[in-house]
C-alpha positions as CSV (number, residue, x, y, z in Angstrom):
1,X,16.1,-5.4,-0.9
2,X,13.7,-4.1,1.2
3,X,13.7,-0.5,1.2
4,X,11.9,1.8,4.1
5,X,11.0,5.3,5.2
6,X,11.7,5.4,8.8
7,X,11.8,8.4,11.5
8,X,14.7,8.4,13.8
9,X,15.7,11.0,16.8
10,X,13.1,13.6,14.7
11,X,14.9,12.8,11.4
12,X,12.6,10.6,8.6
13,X,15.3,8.9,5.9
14,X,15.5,5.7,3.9
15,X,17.1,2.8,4.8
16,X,16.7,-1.1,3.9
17,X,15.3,-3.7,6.1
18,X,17.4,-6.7,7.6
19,X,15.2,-8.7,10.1
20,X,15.1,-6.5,13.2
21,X,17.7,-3.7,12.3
22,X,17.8,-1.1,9.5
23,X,20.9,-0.1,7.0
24,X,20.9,3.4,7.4
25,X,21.5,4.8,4.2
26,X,22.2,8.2,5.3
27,X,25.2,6.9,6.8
28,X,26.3,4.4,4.8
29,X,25.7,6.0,1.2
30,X,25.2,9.7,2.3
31,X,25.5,10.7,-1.6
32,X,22.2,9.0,-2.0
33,X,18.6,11.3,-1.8
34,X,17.1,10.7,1.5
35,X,13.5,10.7,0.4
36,X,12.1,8.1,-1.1
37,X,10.6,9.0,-4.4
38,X,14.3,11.3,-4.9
39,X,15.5,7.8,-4.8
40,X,13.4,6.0,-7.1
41,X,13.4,8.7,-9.8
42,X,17.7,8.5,-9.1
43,X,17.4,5.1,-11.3
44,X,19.4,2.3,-11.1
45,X,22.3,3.1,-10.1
46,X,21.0,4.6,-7.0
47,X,19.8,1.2,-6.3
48,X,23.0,-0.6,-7.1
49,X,24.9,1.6,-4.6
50,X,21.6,1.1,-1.7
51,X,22.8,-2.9,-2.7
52,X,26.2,-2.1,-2.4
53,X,25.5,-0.4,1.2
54,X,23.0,-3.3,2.1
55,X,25.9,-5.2,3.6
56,X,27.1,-2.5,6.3
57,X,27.3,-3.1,9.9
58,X,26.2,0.5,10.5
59,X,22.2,-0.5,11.2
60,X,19.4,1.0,13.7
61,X,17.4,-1.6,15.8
62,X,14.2,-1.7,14.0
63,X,12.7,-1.6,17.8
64,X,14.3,2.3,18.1
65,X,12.4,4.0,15.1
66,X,8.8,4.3,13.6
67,X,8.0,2.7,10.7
68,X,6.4,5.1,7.8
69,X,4.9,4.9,4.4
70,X,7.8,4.1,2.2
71,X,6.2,6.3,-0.2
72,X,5.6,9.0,2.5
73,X,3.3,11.3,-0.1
74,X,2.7,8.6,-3.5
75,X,2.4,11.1,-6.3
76,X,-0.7,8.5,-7.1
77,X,-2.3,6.7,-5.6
78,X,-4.2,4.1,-8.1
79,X,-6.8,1.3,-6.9
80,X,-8.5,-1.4,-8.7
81,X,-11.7,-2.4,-7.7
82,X,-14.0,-5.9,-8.0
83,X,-10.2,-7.5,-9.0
84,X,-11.5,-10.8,-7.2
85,X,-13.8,-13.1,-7.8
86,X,-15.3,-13.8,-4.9
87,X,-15.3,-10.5,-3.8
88,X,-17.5,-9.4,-6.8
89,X,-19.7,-12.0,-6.0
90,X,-20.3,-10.9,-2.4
91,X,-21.1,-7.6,-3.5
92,X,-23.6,-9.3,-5.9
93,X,-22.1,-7.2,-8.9
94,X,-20.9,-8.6,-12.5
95,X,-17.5,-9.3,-13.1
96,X,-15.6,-6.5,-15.0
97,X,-14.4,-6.8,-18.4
98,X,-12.0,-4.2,-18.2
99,X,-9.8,-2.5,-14.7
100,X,-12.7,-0.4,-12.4
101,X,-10.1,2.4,-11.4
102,X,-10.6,4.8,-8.9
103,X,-7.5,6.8,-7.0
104,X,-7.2,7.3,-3.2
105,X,-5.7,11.3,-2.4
106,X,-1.7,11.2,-1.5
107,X,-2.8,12.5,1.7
108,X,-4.6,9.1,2.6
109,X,-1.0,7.6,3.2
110,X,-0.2,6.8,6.5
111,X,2.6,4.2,8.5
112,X,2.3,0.4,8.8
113,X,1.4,0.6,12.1
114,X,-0.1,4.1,12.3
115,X,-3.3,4.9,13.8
116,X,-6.6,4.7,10.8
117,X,-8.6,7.4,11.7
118,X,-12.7,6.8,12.2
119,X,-14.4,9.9,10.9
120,X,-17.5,11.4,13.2
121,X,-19.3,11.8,9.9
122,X,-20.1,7.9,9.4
123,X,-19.9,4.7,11.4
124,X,-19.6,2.4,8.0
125,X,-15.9,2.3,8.1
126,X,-14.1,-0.8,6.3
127,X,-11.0,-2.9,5.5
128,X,-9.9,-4.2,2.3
129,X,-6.7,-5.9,2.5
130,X,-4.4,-5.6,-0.8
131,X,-1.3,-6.3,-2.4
132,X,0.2,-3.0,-3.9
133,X,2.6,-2.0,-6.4
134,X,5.1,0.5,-6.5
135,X,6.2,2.3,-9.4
136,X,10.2,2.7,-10.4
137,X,10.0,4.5,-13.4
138,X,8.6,7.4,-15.4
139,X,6.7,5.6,-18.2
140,X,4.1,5.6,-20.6
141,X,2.4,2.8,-22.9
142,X,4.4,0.1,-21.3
143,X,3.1,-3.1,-23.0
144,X,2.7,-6.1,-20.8
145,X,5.9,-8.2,-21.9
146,X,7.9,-5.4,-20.2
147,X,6.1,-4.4,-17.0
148,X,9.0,-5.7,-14.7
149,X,10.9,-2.7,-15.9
150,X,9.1,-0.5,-14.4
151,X,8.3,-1.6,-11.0
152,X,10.1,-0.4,-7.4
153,X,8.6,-3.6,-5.7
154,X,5.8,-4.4,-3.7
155,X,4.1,-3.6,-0.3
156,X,1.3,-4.3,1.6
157,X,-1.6,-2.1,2.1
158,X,-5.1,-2.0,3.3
159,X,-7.7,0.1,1.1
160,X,-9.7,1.5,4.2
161,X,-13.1,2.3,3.2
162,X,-16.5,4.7,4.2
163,X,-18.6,2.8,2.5
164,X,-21.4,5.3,3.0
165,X,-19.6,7.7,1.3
166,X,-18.5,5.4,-1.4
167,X,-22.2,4.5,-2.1
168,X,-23.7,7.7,-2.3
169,X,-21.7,8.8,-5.2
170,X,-21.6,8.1,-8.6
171,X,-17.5,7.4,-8.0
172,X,-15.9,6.3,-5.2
173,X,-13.0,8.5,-4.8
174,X,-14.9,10.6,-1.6
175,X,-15.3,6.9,0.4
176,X,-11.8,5.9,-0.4
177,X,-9.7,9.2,0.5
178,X,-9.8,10.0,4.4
179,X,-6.7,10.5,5.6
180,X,-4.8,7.9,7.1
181,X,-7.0,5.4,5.1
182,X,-4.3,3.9,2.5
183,X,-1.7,2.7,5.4
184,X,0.8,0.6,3.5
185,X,4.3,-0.9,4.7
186,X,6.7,-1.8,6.3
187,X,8.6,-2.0,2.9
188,X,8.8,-2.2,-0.6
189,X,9.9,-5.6,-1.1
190,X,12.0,-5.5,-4.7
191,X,11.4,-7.5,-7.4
192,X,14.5,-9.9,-7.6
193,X,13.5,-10.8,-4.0
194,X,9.9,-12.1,-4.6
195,X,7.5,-13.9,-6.9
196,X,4.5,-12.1,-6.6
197,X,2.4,-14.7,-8.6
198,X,1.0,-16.6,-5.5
199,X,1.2,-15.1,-2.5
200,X,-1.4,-15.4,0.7
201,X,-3.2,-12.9,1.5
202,X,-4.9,-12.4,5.0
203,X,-7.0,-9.8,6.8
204,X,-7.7,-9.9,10.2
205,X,-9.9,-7.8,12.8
206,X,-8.8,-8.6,16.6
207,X,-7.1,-11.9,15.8
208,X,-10.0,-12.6,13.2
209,X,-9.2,-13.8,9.5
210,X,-11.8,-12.1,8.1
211,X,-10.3,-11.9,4.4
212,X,-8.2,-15.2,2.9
213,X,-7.2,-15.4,-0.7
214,X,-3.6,-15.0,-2.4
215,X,-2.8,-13.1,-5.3
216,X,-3.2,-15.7,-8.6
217,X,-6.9,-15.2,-8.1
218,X,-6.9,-11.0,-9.3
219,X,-9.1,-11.2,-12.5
220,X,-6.7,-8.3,-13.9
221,X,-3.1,-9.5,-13.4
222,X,-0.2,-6.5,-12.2
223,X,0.8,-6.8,-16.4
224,X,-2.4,-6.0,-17.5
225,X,-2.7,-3.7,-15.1
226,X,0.7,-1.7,-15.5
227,X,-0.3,-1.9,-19.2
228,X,-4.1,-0.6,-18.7
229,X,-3.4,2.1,-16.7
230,X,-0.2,3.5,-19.1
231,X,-2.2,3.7,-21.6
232,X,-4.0,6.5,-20.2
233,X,-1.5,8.4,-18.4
234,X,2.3,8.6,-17.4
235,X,2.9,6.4,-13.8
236,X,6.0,8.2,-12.0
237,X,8.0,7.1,-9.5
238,X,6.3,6.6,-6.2
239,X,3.1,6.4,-7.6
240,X,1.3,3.4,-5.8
241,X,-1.2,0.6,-7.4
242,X,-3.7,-1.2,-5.1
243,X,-4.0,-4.6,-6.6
244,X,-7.5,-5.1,-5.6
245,X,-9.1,-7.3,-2.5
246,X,-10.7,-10.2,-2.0
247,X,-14.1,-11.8,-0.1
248,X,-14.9,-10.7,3.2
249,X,-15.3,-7.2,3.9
250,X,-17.6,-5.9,6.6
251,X,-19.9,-4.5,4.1
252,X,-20.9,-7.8,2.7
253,X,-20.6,-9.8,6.4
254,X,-24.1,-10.4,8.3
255,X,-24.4,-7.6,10.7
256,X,-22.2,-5.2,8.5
257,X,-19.1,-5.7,11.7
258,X,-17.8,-1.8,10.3
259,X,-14.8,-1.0,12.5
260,X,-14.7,0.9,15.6
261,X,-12.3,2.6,18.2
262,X,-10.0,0.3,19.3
263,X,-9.8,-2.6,16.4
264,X,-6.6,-4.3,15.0
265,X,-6.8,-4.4,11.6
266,X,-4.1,-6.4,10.3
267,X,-3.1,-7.4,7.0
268,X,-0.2,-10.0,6.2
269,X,1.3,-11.0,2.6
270,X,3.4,-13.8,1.9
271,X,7.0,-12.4,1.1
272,X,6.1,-8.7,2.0
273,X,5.2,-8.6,5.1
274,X,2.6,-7.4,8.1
275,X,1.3,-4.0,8.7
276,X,-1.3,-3.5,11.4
277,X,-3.2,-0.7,12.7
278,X,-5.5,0.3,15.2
279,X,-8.6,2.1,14.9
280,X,-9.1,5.6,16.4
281,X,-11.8,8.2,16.7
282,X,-10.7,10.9,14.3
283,X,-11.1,14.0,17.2
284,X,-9.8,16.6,14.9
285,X,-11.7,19.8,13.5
286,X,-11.5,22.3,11.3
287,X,-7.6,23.4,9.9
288,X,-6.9,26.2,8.4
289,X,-3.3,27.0,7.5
């Protein structure tokens, strides 16, 4: 399946994705939560009755609604850094011996085709195309051998980047948080429906394939990964994992290209999907509520 967040006549729901229309699952299995995470942490037989429904002829043309996060607020949101090759090399760094870790705030979430806001306070702002990994179930010390248990499925996201603010600190969570800078989409693409051990991975600015890779090249594999960070803490459902991204990001580019108002940033994955956003100036001030 391919499972969505989508916002309808003012009402956001779940649904799964057929082509251009979209299985309602308000309608179709009205018992079911109509928030995403509700759903995950429902188990498995709230999926078995979304694959049940996926078959209905009571869809919405994809055309007629907006596309959100299908985690509209990930409880987590976990990235891997330096998890290609090449892309350590371009940043002139060694390669890791264990996962570099850093998390993006919830509030950095934002639609596959939403606008990624560019912050007055820098010009250096980045892309970094990535596979990412949604988690199904609460767990804790899950060894590799068993890591399919406890994933939703998989999306595309792009883990937009102030690099300025990213280098001036000794972490990197202030240059990786901005809202609207972890856009992800359009679904999450379950495990029975894709093999995740190959798939192509592009990046492109205005038409330009800036990033090229696919996914057997991440130095730390999802297992290691799911294992890693389990270890440390309890993943939930909903919570996200950015898989990493590979060679050519502005930063490392001659001229440093950082994205400005107006840009398409695109990001396609084999299997998963395209989600692509435009730039805009971020015009907003202070909020108080």
């Amino acid at each position: 399946m391919r499972l969505v967040t989508f916002t309808d006549t003012g009402s956001t729901r779940i649904g799964i994705l057929k082509n251009d229309k979209i299985v309602d699952l308000a309608v179709v299995a009205p018992d079911l939560p109509r928030e995403m995470v509700g759903f995950l942490e429902a188990g498995e037989g709230a999926f078995a009755k979304a694959k049940a429904a996926a078959g209905s002829e009571a869809s919405i043309k994809l055309a007629d609604v907006t596309l959100e996060s299908p985690v509209l607020r990930p409880p987590k949101i976990l990235a891997v850094g330096l998890n290609y090759r090449e892309h350590v090399e371009e940043t002139g760094r060694e390669l890791p011996k264990v996962p570099i870790i850093f998390n993006k705030q919830s509030t950095s979430a934002t639609g596959p085709f939403a606008p990624i806001l560019r912050p007055k306070e820098s010009v250096a702002m980045d892309y970094e195309g990535e596979m990412g990994v949604v988690i199904g179930k609460r767990c804790r010390r899950v060894p590799k051998d068993r890591y399919e248990e406890v994933i939703a499925g998989y999306t595309v996201l792009n883990d937009v980047t102030i690099r300025d603010w990213q280098r001036r600190s000794p972490t990197m969570t202030m240059g990786k948080s901005w809202d609207s800078h972890c856009p992800m989409g359009p679904a999450i693409v379950t495990p029975d429906e894709v093999d995740i051990s190959k798939l192509d991975l592009k990046t492109l600015v205005n038409g330009e394939v800036r990033q090229h890779s696919d996914t057997s090249y991440l130095i730390f594999d999802v297992p290691t990964l799911i294992e890693h960070l389990s270890t440390a803490f309890t993943l939930e459902p909903g919570d996200v994992i950015a898989t990493g991204t590979c060679a050519g990001v502005a930063a490392a580019m001659e001229g440093t290209p950082w994205l400005k108002h107006g840009d398409v940033v695109r990001v396609e994955i084999e299997s998963l999907g395209a989600i692509e956003n435009v730039v805009a100036d971020d015009e907003g001030g202070t909020l108080i509520e």
